[in-house]
N, C-alpha and C positions, 0 to 999 in steps of 0.2 A: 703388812698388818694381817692378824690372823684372821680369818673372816668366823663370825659365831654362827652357832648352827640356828636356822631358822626359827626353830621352835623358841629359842631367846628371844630373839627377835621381836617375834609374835605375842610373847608372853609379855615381855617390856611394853609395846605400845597398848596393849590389851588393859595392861594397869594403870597407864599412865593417862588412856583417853574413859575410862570408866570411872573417874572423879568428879565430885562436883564442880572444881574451876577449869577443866576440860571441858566437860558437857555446858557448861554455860557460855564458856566460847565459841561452844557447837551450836548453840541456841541463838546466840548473839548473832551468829554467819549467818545462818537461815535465815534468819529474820532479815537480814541488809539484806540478803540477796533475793529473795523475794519481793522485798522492796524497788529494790534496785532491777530487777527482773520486769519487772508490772508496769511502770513508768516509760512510756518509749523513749526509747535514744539513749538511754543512762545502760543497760547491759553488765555484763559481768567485769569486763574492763576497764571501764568507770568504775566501779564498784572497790576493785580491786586496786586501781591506781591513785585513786582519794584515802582509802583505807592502808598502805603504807604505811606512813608516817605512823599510824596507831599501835606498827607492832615494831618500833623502835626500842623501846624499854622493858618488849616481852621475850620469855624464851623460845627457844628453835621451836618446840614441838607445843608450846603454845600458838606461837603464830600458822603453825602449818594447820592445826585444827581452826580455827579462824579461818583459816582461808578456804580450807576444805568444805564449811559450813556455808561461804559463799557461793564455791564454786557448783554446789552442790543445789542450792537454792533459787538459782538464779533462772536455767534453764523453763523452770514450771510455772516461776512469776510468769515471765512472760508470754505465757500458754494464757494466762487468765485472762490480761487484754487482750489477746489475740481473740478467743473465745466471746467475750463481752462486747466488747466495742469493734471487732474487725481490726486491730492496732498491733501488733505485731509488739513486741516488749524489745525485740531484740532479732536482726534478721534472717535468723533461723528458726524462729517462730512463725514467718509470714505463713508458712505451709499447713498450718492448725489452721489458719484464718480461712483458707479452702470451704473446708467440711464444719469446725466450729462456730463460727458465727452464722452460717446459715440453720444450725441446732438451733443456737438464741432466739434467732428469728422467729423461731418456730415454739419459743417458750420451755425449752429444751436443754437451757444452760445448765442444770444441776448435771445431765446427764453427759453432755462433753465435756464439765470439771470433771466428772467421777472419772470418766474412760483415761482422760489427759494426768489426772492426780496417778493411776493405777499404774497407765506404760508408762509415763516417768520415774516414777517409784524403779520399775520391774527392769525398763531401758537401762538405768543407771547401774544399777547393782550388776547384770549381764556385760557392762561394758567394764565395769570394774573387775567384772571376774575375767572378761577377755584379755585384759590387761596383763595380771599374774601369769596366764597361763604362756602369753607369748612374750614377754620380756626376755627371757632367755634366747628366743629366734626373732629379736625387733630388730638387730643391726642388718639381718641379710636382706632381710621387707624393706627396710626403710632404703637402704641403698641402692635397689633395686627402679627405685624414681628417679628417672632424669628429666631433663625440658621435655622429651619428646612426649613421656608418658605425663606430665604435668599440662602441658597443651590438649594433650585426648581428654583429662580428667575433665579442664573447664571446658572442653566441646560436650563432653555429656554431660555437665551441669548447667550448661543454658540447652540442650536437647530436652533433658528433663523436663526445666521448666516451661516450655514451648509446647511438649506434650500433655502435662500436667493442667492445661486449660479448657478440659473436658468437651472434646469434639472440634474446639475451634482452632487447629492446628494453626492455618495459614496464620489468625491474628495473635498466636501465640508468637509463632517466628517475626512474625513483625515488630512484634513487643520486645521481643530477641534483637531486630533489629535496631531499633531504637536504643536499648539499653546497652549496645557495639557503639554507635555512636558517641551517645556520654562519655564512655569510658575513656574514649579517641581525647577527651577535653584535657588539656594540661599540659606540664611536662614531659616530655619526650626521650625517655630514659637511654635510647637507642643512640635517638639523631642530635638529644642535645637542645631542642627548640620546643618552643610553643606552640600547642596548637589549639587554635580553635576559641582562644581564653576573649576576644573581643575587646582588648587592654584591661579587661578584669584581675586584678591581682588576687579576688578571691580563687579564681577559677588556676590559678599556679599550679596548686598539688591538685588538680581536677574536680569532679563533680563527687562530694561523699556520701557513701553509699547510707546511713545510718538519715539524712536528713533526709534525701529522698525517700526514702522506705518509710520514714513519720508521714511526710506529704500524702503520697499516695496510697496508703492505708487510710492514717488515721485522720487527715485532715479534708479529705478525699468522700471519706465514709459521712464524717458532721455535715457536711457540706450537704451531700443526697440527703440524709438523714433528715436537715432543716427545712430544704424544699417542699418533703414530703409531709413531715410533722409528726405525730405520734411518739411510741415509743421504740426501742432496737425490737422487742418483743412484740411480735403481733397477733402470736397465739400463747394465750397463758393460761395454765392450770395451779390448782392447789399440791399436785403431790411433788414438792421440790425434794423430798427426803428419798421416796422410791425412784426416783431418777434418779439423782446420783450413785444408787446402789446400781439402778442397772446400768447403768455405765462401766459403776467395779466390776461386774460379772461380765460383760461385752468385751473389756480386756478378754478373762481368760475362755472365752467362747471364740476367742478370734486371737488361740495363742501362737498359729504359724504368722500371721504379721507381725507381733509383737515381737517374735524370733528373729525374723525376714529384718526386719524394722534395726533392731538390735546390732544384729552381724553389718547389715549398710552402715550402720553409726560408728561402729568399734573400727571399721575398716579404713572408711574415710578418715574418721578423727587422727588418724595414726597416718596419715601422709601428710608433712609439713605443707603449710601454707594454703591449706584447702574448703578446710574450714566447716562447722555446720552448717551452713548454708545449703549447703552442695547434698550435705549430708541427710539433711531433711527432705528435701526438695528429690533427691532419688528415690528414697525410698517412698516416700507419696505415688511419684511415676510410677514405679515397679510396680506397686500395691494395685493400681489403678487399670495399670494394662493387663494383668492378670486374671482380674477381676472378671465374674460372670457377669454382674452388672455396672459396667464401667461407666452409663449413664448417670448414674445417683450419684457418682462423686463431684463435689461443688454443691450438692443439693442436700448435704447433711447425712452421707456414711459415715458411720463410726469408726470404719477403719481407714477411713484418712486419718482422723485424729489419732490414735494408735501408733500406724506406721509414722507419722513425722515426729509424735514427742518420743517414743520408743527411739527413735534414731538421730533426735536433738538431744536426750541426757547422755545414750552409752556413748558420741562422739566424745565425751571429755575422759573417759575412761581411756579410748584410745589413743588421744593428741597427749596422755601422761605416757605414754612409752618413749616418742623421740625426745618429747622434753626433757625427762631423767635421765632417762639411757644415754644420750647424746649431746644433750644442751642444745638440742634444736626445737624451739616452740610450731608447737601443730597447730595454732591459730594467733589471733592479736592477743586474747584474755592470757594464755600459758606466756605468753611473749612478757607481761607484767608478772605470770608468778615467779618468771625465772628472776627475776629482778627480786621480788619479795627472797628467793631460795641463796642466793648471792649474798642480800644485803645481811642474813645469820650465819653467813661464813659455810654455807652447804652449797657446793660446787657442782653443777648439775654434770652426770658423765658415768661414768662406769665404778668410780671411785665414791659416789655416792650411794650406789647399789650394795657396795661392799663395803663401808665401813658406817655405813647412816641407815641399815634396814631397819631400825627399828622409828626412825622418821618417815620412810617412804610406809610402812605399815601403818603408822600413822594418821598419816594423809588419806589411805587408800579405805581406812574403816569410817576416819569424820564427812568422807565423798559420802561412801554408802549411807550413813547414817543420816546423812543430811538430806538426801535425794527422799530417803524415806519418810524424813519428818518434816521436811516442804508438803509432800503429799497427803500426810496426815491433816497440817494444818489448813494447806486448802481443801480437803472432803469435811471438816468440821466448822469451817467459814462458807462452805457453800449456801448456805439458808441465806446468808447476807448478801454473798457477792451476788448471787441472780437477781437481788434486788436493783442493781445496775439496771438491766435487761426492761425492767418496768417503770423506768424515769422517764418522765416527757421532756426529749427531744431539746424543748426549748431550753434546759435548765440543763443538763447533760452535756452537751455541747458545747458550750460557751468552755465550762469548764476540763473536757476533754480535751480542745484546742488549744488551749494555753496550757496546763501540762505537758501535752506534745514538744511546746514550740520551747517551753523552759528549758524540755528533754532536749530537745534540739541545739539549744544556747548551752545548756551546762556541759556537753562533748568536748567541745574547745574555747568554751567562752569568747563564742565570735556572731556576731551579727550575720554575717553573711551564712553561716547555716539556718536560721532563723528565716530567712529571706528565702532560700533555697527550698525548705519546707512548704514555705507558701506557694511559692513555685509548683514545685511540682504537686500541691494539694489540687494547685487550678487544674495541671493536666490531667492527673488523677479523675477528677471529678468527667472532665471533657471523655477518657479515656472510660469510664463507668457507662457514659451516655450514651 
């Protein structure tokens, strides 16, 4: 088949996503995915795997904008709970909860939305341009990973995070330890047996990571929170408007992390199975040990918040290279779009580069555009959202923990993460003290 020249390409998706029933299903995405992003446990993947069936009876490059609006919106939701509540939306958000909610605390939320709203926006579109630019050199990178290099990757992703706990190394590796443990729980992909499940059937496929991460964030945090009383904020002012602006300007005053931030996120995202997690969580590190004042980080530096969303949006920029290129998903959420890309007859692989660029074009304008109007929408909801920040405790709470725990039930419609959450909300809380 003759391949067209770019410039078609570009010109075709250019007209075709600059219409009102485009842009409303640009709007539509952002919106579920911010949604869907804010709520813990629920994530892009959720998102995207209940949202299927919705684009059965719609065209290819309808549904790809749709999806793009999600995938694009979902990243920043989850920066807000993070920020607000210490809650993590999604866990490669937990690394904003660092430096973000200690802002809160300090009556300071308008100003890590603003910083969070701005490297998302700037992350995303960078990771998107990382994308264009190496698509043509993704097969020789991607293949380039074998086990061996895939075992170094999650040694410096739990390195990271063991460093990442500002001076307390030793309890960070222990945290490290611990969290080796869990992992130990389940199926035995190797040997074939059980371990460790204590005739628990829940504990089969292991300990999952999405209901832990609600526990010990978010239900973790209510729990301190009650003991103590008051509200998340315990220093608050009137100028919530000038704070979120300086936050916008703290991005580009601190635009070598943003950068730093960016290239960690487009890198990672682009090696199957790695995930943002990893991807957040280094770049924080990196950010952190470089840093002239490596003390302030956990105490509410702006450029935690920066380095990890900067390097939780552009990661999706980068896990769309093996996903297209190859048909191999760079995390669990690309693992459902390849299904959504499938189920419109668009065969993810090199044949899709060449004979559907004006889909992949697409996709790659409704990311950026959506990344940029999640952003928008939250610096122009900020007045509201800090109002979170100054709810008393008692009334805050109650209802934070049960969204969690919904969040937690609605993953897989199973009780036992529910339980799981509670779980580990106790040790969390023990683990605070």
């Amino acid at each position: 088949m003759r391949r067209r020249p770019l410039t078609e390409a570009f010109s075709q998706a250019v007209s075709y996503l600059f219409t009102l029933q485009s842009l409303s299903y640009l709007t539509l995405g952002t919106g579920i995915g911010l949604l869907f992003g804010a709520i813990p446990g629920l994530g892009g993947t959720t998102a995207l795997a209940l949202l299927i069936p919705m684009t059965f009876g719609m065209e290819p490059d309808s549904a790809i904008v749709l999806v793009g609006g999600i995938m694009g919106g979902v990243p920043f939701g989850g920066s807000l709970s993070a920020i607000l509540l210490n809650t993590p939306g999604a866990a490669p958000n937990a690394a904003t909860c660092f430096d973000g909610y200690p802002l809160a605390r300090q009556g300071k939320a308008g100003t890590a939305i603003g910083a969070a709203a701005t490297a998302s926006a700037l992350g995303g579109l960078i990771g998107v341009g990382v994308m264009l630019a190496v698509i043509p050199i993704a097969k020789a990178i991607v293949l380039l990973f074998g086990p061996p290099e895939f075992f170094m990757l999650a040694v410096l992703g739990l390195s990271a995070i063991a460093v990442s706990t500002g001076g307390k190394l030793i309890r960070g590796l222990i945290s490290g330890g611990f969290g080796l443990m869990f992992a130990f729980v389940g199926f035995d992909d190797v040997g074939g047996g059980l371990r460790y499940t204590a005739g628990i059937e829940y504990l089969w496929d292991g300990v999952q990571l999405v209901p832990a991460l609600i526990g010990l964030f978010a239900i973790a945090e209510m729990i301190k929170l009650l003991t103590v009383g008051g509200s998340v904020a315990t220093i608050g002012g009137p100028a919530i408007i000038d704070r979120v602006l300086d936050g916008v300007k703290s991005v580009f005053s601190n635009l070598t992390t943003l950068l730093r931030g960016s290239a960690i996120g487009s890198f990672i995202g682009a090696v199957p199975g790695v995930g943002g997690t990893v991807a957040s969580f280094l770049s924080y590190t990196f950010t952190r040990q470089i840093s002239r004042e490596p003390e302030t980080f956990g105490q509410g530096n702006i450029q935690g918040i920066i380095a990890s969303e900067a390097a939780n949006n552009a990661k999706d920029g980068g896990s769309l290279i093996p996903t297209l290129a190859f048909g191999i998903p760079g995390s669990a959420e690309m693992a459902v779009f390849l299904g959504v890309l499938v189920l419109h007859g668009l065969e993810p692989g090199p044949r899709l580069l060449l004979e559907h660029e004006n889909v992949i074009y697409g996709l790659i304008m409704a990311l950026s555009l959506a990344c940029v109007l999640a952003s928008a929408v939250g610096l122009v909801l900020a007045r509201f959202l800090v109002l979170v920040t100054r709810t008393d405790v008692q009334y805050l709470a109650p209802i934070v923990i049960s969204v969690a725990l919904i969040g937690a039930y609605a993953l897989q419609s199973s009780l036992g993460d529910v339980v799981a959450a509670m779980v580990f909300g106790v040790i969390g809380y023990f683990m605070v003290r």
